[in-house]
C-alpha positions as CSV (number, residue, x, y, z in Angstrom):
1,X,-16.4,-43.0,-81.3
2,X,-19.3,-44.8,-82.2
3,X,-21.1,-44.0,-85.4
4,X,-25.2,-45.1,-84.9
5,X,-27.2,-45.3,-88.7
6,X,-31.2,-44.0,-87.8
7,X,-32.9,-43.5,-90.7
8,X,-36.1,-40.9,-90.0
9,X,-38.5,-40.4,-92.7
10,X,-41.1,-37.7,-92.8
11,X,-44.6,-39.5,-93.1
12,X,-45.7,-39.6,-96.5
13,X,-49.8,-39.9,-96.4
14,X,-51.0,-40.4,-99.8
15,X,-48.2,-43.4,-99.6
16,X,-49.5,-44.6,-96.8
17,X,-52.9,-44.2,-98.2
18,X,-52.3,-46.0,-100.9
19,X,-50.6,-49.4,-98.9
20,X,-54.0,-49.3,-96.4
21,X,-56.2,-49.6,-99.6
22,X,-53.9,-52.6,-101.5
23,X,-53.7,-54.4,-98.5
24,X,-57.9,-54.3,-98.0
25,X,-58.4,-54.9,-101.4
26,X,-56.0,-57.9,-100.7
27,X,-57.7,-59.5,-98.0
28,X,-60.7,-59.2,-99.6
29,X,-59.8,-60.9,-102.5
30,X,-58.5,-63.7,-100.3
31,X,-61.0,-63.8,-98.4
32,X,-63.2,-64.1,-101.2
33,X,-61.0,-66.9,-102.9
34,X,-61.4,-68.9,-99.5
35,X,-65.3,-69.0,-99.7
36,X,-64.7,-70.1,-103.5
37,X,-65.5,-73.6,-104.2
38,X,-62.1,-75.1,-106.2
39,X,-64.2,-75.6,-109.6
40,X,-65.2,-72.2,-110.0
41,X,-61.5,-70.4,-109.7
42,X,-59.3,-71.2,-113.0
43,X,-56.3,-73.0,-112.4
44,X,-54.1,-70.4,-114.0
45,X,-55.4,-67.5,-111.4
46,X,-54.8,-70.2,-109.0
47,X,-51.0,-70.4,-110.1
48,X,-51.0,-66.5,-110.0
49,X,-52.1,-66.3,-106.3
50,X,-49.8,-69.1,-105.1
51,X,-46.2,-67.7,-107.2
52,X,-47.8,-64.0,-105.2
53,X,-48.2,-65.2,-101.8
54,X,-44.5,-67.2,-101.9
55,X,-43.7,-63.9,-103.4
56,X,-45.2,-61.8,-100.1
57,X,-43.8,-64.4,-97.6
58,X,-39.9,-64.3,-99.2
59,X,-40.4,-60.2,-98.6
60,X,-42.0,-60.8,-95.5
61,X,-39.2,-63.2,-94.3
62,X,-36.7,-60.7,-95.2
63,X,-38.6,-57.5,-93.1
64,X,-38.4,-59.7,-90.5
65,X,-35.0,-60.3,-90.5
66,X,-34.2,-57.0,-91.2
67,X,-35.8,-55.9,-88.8
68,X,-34.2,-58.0,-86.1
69,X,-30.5,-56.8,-87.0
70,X,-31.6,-53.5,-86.9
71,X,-32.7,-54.0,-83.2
72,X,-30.0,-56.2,-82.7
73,X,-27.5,-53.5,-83.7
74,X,-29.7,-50.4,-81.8
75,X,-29.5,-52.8,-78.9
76,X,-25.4,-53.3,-79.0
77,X,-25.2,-49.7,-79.8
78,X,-27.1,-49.2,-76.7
79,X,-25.0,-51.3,-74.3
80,X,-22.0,-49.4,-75.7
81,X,-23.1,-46.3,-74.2
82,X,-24.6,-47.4,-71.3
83,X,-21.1,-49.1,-70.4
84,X,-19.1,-46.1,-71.2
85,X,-20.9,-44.1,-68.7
86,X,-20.1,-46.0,-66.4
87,X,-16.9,-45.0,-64.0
């Protein structure tokens, strides 16, 4: 017997709502900082934005990878029951 784990979520909007308008509001703000010239931005918001974006890219990283062993195991789990049908 082969037990697969598929999580299914019902789509929450207000949530998802919410992650569209952070992630504007956060390219604009970097997008802003890029156009900056380095003498106008304080050196401890500069601090701020670099321990946040190592902060993004570790839970980036880690969606990734994730990720992959999800479709890693979905993909073995596959192959399993494609080889026990057949004869």
């Amino acid at each position: 017997m082969i037990y697969i784990y598929i999580e299914i979520h019902k789509p929450n909007r207000f949530k998802d709502m919410l992650h569209k308008i952070q992630s504007k509001l956060e390219d604009m703000l970097f997008s802003i900082l890029q156009h900056t010239p380095d003498k106008f931005i304080p050196k401890s918001l500069m601090r701020w934005f670099e321990k946040y974006t190592n902060k993004r890219l570790a839970q980036l990283k880690s969606d990734v990878i994730r990720k992959r062993w999800q479709t890693i195991e979905l993909e073995k789990a596959v192959d399993n029951i494609h080889q026990r049908q057949q004869p």
